[in-house]
C-alpha positions in Angstrom: -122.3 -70.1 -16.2 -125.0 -69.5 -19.0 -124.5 -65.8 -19.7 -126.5 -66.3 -23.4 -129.6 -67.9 -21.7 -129.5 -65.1 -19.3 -129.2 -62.4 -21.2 -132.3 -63.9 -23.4 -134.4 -64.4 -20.4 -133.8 -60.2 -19.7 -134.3 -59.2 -22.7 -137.4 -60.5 -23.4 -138.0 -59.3 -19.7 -137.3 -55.6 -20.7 -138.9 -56.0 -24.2 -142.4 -57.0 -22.2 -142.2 -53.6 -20.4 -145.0 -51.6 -21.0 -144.2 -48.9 -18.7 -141.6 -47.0 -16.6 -142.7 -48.6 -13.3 -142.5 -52.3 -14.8 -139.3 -51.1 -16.0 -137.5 -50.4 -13.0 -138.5 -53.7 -11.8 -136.8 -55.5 -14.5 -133.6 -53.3 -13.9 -133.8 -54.4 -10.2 -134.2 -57.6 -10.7 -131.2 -57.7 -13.6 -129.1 -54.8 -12.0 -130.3 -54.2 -8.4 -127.9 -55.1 -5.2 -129.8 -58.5 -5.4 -130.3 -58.5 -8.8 -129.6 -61.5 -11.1 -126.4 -60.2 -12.5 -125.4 -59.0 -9.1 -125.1 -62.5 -7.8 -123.6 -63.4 -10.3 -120.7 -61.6 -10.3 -120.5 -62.1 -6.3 -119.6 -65.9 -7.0 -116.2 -64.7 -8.9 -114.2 -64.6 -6.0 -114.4 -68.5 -5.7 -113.4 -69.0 -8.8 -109.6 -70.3 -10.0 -107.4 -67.3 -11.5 -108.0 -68.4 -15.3 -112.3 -69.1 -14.8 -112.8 -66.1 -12.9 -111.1 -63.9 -15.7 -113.3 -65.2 -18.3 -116.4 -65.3 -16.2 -115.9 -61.4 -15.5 -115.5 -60.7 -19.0 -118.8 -62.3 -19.9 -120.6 -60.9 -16.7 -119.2 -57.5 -17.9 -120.4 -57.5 -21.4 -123.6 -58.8 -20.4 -124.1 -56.2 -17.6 -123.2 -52.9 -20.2 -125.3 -55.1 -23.0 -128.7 -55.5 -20.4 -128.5 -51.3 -18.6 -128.0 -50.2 -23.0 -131.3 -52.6 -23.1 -132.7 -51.1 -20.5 -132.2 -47.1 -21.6 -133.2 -47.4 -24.6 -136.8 -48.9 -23.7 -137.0 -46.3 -21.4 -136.4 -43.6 -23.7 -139.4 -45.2 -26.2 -141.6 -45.9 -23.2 -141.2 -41.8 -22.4 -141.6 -41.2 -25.9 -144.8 -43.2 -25.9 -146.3 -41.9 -22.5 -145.6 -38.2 -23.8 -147.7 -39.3 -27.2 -150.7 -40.7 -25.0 -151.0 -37.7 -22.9 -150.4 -35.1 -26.0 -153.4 -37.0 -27.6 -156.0 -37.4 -24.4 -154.8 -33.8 -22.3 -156.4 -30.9 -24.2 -157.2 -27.3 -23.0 -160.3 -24.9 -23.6 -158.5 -21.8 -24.4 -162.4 -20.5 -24.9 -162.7 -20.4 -21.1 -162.7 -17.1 -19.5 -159.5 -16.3 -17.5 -159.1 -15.9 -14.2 -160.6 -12.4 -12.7 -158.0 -10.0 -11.8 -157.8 -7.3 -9.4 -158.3 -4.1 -10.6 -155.4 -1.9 -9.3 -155.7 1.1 -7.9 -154.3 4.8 -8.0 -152.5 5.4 -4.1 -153.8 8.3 -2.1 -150.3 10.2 -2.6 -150.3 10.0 -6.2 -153.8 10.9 -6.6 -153.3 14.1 -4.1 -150.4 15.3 -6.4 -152.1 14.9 -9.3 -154.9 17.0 -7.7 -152.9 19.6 -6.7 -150.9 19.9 -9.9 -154.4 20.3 -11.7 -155.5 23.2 -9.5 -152.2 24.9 -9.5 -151.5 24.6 -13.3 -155.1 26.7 -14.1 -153.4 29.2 -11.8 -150.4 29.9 -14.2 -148.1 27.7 -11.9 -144.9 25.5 -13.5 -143.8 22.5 -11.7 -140.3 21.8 -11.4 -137.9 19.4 -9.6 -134.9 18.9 -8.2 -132.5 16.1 -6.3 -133.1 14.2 -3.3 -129.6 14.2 -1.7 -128.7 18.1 -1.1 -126.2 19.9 -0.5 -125.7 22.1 3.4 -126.4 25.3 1.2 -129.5 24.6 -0.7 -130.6 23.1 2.1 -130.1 25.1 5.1 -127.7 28.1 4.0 -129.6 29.9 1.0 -132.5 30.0 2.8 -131.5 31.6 6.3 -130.8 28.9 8.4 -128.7 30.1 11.3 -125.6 27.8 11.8 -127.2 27.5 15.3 -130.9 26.2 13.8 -132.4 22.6 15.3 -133.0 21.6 12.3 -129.4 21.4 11.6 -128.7 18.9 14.8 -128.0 15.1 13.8 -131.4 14.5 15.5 -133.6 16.1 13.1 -131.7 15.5 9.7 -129.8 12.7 8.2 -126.6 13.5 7.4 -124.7 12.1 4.6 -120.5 11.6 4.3 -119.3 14.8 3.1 -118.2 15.1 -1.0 -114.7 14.8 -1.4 -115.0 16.7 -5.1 -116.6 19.8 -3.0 -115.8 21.9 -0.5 -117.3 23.8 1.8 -121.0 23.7 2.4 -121.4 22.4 -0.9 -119.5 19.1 0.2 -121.6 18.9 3.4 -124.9 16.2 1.8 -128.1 15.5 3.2 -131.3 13.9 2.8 -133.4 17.1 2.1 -135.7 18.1 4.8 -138.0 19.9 2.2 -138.3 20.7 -1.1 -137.3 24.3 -0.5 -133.9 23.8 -1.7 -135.7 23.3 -5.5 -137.0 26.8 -4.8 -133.4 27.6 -4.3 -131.7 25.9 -7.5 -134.6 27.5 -9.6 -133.9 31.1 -8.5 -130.3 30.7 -9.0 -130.6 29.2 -12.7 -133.5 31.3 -13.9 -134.7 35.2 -14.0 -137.8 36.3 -12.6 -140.7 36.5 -12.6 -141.7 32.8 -12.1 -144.2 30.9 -10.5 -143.2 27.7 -10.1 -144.7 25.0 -7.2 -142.1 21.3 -6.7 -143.4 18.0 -5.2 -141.4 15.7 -3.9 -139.8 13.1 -0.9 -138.6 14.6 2.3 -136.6 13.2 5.0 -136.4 14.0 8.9 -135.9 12.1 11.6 -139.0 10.8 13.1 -142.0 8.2 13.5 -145.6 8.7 14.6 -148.9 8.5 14.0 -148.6 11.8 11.9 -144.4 12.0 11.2 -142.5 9.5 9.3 -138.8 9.5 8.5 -140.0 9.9 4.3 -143.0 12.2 3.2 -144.2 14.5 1.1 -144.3 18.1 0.4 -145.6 20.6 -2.0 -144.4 24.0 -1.9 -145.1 27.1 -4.0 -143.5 30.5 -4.6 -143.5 33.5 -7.3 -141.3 35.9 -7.4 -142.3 39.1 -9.6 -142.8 43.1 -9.0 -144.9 44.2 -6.6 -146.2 41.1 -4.9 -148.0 41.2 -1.4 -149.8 39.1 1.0 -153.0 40.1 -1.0 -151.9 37.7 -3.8 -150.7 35.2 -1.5 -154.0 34.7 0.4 -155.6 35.0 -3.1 -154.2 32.4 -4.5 -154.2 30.0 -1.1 -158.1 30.3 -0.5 -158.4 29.5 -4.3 -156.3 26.5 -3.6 -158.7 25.4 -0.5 -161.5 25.9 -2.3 -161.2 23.9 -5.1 -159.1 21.1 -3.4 -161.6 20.6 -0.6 -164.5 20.5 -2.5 -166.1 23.1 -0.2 -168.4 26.2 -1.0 -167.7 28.0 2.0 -164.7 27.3 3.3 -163.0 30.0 6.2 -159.5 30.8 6.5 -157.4 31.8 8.5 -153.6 33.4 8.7 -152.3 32.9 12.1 -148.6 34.7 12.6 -145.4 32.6 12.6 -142.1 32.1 11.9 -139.7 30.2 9.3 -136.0 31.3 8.7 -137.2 32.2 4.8 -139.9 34.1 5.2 -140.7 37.3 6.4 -143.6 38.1 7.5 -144.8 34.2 7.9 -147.9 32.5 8.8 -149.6 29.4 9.2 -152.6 29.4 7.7 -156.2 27.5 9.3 -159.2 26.5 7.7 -162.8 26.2 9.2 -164.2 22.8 10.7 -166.2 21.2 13.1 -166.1 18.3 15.7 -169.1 17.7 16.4 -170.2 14.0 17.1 -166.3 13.1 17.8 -166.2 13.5 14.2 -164.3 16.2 11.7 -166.1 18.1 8.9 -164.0 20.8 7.1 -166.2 23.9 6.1 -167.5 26.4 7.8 -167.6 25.3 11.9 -167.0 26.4 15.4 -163.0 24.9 15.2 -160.1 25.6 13.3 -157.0 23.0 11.2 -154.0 24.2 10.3 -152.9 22.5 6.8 -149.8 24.7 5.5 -147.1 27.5 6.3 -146.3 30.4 4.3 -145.2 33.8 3.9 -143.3 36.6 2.4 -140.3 35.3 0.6 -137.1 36.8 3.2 -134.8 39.1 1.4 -132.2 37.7 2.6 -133.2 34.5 0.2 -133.7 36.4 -2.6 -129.5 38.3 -2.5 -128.7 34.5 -1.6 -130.1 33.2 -4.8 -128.4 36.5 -6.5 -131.9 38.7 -6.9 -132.7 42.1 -6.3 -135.3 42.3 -3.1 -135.4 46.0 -4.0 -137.1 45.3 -7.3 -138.9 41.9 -6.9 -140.9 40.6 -3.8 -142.7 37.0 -3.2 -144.4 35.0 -1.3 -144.1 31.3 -1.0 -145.9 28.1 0.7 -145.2 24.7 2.0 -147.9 21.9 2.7 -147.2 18.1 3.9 -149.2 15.9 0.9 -149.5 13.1 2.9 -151.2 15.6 5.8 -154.0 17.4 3.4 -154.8 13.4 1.7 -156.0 12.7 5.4 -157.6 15.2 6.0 -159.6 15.3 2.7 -160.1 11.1 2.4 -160.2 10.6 6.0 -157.0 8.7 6.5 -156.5 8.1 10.3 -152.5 7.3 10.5 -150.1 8.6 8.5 -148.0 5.5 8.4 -150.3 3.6 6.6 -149.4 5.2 3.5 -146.2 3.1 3.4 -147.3 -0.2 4.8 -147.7 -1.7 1.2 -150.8 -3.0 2.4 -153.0 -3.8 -0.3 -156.1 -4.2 2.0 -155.5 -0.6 2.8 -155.1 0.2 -0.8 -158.3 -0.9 -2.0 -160.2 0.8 0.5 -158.4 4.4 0.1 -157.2 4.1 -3.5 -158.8 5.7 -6.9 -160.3 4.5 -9.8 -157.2 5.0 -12.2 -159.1 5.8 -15.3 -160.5 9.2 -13.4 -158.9 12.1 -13.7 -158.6 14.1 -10.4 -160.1 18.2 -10.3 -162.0 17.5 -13.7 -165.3 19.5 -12.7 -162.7 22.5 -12.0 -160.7 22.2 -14.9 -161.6 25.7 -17.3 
């Protein structure tokens, strides 16, 4: 066994590689199952006790010396194939990137932002409060009856109760409207005020024009001497400017919420005609919010004197007023996350919403 003339005959084998592919060849044919080193060793077990020692020894040396052989041109051929393509690949960085979508305000945002414009000129604060609320915010301070539906498990969601409370105010839900921020602001500040919150609201439900999260604005001042003349004031100025309309009719229709008193629901003007619907003056009527009278009963709740101050307060669904105004057929589209959907109804980001009615 001629382990020196072998080991010369794969070196200069590996030393003639040129690449990684011709490489690999060499180590099969030196170290592969067939390989010449391979056989080699497979011919031991013939061997006398003494012969077979020192032939494993050699086969062993020369088996660790050929694979160091082997790594080590591999490691230059790398080195030299990472050179070549470091001098031949370039890149313009000159060329012109790759066009981008431009995004796009959604319809919710953009309605909010519209209706905090037109109720800031009016002398209106915005103000905020949390999501998860507690049985009196909620239902309690504002007249609720403990018999009301829309304190059965089918219209709210009901959260486990606080163990650091008791109670109401350990009773949590998802609030069903942004009321309860009304609420939290008359119990930590003095009137007067006029305030207006946006935010989510939760109740159980899915349709075409319910989902189980949407949005509301609501309104209310509280000062001396406040009537339903400054309430429908201040709600056709509202229409008028968030429509976009000249003449735009209203209407005040008689109703009834537990937290106001007298309440209405309040229509404006619009016509069908074609199969199609035009807001503005017309032979048909939309309803688009609920208001009314702040109760009394609120006010003592939130510890104020309804023999000195008065007010009236509103509610309106955003999503419900962005369809109307932009056309939007289904209402739960707005959450889809379709970006088709947002292209067609979204807004130019770098416009700002109310501008020609800003003073």
């Amino acid at each position: 066994m001629n382990t020196a003339e072998l080991k010369k005959e794969l070196t200069e084998m590996i030393e003639k590689a040129q690449d990684t592919s011709a490489l690999e060849q060499v180590r099969v044919t030196a170290l592969g199952k067939k390989g010449r080193i391979t056989d080699l060793m497979k011919t031991l077990g013939g061997m006398e006790p003494e012969a077979r020692k020192e032939a494993g020894q050699q086969l062993n040396v020369l088996k660790t010396e050929i694979a160091d052989l082997i790594e080590k041109q591999a490691s230059m051929l790398k080195k030299q194939e990472l050179d070549e393509r470091l001098a031949t690949e370039t890149l313009d960085i000159t060329l012109s990137p790759r066009p981008r979508k431009k995004g796009s305000v959604h319809p919710i945002s953009q309605t909010q932002e519209e209706l905090l414009s037109i109720f800031a000129d009016m002398g209106f604060k915005l103000t905020e409060g949390p999501d998860i609320e507690d049985d009196w915010h909620n239902f309690t301070a504002l007249n609720f009856p403990p018999g009301h539906p829309a304190r059965e498990m089918q219209d709210t969601f009901f959260l486990p109760d606080d163990p650091e409370e008791e109670g109401e105010r350990a009773k949590k839900v998802l609030r069903t409207h942004t009321s309860s921020v009304q609420v939290r602001y008359m119990t930590e500040n003095k009137p007067p005020f006029r305030i207006i919150c946006m935010g989510r609201t939760y109740r159980s439900d899915y349709d075409m024009t319910h989902t189980p999260m949407f949005h509301q604005c609501e309104g209310l001042v509280i000062d001396k001497n406040i009537n339903m003349g400054h309430l429908k004031g201040c709600l056709m100025e509202f229409a008028l400017k968030f429509f976009e309309v000249d003449e735009l009719p209203l209407r005040f229709r008689p109703s009834f919420f537990p937290f106001t008193e007298p309440s209405a629901e309040v229509d404006i003007g619009c016509s069908r005609e074609g199969g199609g619907l035009t807001i503005g003056a017309g032979d048909d009527w939309l309803e688009i919010l609920g208001c009314g009278m702040v109760h009394p009963n609120v006010l003592k709740n939130c510890g104020i004197d309804p023999e000195e101050y008065q007010g009236f307060a509103f509610g309106m669904g955003i999503e419900r007023i962005a369809m109307l105004k932009y056309g939007i057929p289904d209402l739960r589209t707005f959450f889809e996350s379709d970006t088709r959907w947002l292209s067609h109804y979204g807004f130019d980001p770098l416009k700002r919403p109310n501008k020609a009615h800003r003073g």
